[in-house]
Steps between C-alpha positions, in 0.01 A plus 500: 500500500689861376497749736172694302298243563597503894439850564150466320421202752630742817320763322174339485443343859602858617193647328282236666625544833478827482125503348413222767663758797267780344212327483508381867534858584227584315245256625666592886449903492087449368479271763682659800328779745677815593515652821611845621655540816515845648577729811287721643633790767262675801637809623401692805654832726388495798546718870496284849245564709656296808835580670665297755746700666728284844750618700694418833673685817744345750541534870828360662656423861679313759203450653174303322220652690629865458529379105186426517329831655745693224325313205104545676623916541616524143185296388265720657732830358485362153073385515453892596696661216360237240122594606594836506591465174175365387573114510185367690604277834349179337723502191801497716594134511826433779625159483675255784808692638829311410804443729872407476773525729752806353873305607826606357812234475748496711869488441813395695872711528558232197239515320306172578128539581388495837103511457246775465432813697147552547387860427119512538210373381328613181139546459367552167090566408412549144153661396304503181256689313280438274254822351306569173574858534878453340606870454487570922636152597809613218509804621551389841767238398721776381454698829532244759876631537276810664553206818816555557448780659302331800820261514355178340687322212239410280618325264282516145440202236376621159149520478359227221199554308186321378199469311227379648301477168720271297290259463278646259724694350676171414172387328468817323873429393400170345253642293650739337843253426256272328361744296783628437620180374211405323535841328850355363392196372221615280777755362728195422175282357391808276874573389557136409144515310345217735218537769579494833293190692431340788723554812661205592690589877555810679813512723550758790858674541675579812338799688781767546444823691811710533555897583423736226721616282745278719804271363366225639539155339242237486525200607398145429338401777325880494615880641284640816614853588451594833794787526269799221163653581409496142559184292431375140391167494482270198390118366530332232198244296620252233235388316460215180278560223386240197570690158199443248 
């Protein structure tokens, strides 16, 4: 057989493969169903209308019970200035005072340790607060330092802040993601000259609420800001549709 006849032969079966391959194709793109699969986003700015705001003082000596009557005097110093301040008496939360022994170590001529001096006992009381009026409880946060002026070391946690309607605003979220993402796939159904169908599963996102205009990253497991009065919040909807 010359070497004409052999490339006809190669030639040949090529075409039929090839016409076999197309064929299948053919018969597999009428037959198969498309789906689009899109992401919707909810966005929502939002100001707390809950603060939390806690803080502790200290009281310290050689001598437990006098510890003690230091903490109840500064207690009843810092109740007055908070109510006169506008914080009502039953949002001021004090929890379980806290003790340790204060000891410093103890050293030898050569430098080997010899045990611990005690110094005193340490009392510690923390209180909290918790308002809906968040401009005079952050006001008040920032002026607490006015305390040590009565001789009480307050010292001040940053207040964190809430909203107590997130619930529905969550809902409200989810409704406009899914639109929104609804709104993209009959874009990409009328672009691609098909109709969009039936939905086929709708997937929530991670719920992320971080301070406005913050640089705050989200995160996979979700972002709750406690640390900014205002916040942006934001979810996500992924939704499958049937293309007709």
């Amino acid at each position: 057989m010359n070497n004409n006849i052999k490339v006809a032969i190669v030639f040949a079966i090529a075409i039929l493969g090839a016409s076999i391959v197309l064929g299948n194709a053919f018969v597999n793109r009428n037959n198969f169903e498309s789906n689009i699969g899109v992401t919707g986003l909810g966005v929502a700015n939002f100001t707390s209308d809950l603060i939390v705001w806690e803080g502790s003082f200290t009281s310290e000596s050689l001598n437990l019970k006098q510890a003690y009557n230091d903490l109840e005097n500064e207690k009843e110093i810092i109740t007055e200035y908070l109510i006169s301040k506008g914080i009502k008496e039953n949002e001021l939360v004090f929890n379980a005072v806290r003790s340790r022994n204060n000891t410093r170590a103890k050293y030898s001529s050569d430098g080997s340790f010899i045990g611990d001096e005690f110094l005193g006992y340490v009392l510690t009381q923390s209180l909290q607060i918790e308002s809906n009026d968040v401009e005079k409880v952050e006001r008040i946060s920032r002026e607490i330092t006015e305390l040590l002026n009565k001789g009480i070391r307050f010292y001040s946690d940053a207040p964190r802040y809430y909203y107590t309607k997130l619930s529905d605003l969550k809902i409200e979220m989810i409704s406009k993601a899914t639109a929104d993402a609804k709104s993209r796939a009959e874009k990409i159904a009328d672009n691609s000259g098909g109709e969009l169908g039936e939905l086929i599963s709708a997937r929530m996102g991670i719920f992320q609420i971080t301070g406005q205009n913050s640089k705050e990253d989200y995160s996979w497991g979700g972002t709750f800001n406690t640390s900014s009065k205002k916040k942006t919040a934001t979810i996500t909807m992924k939704l499958s549709y049937k293309v007709d």
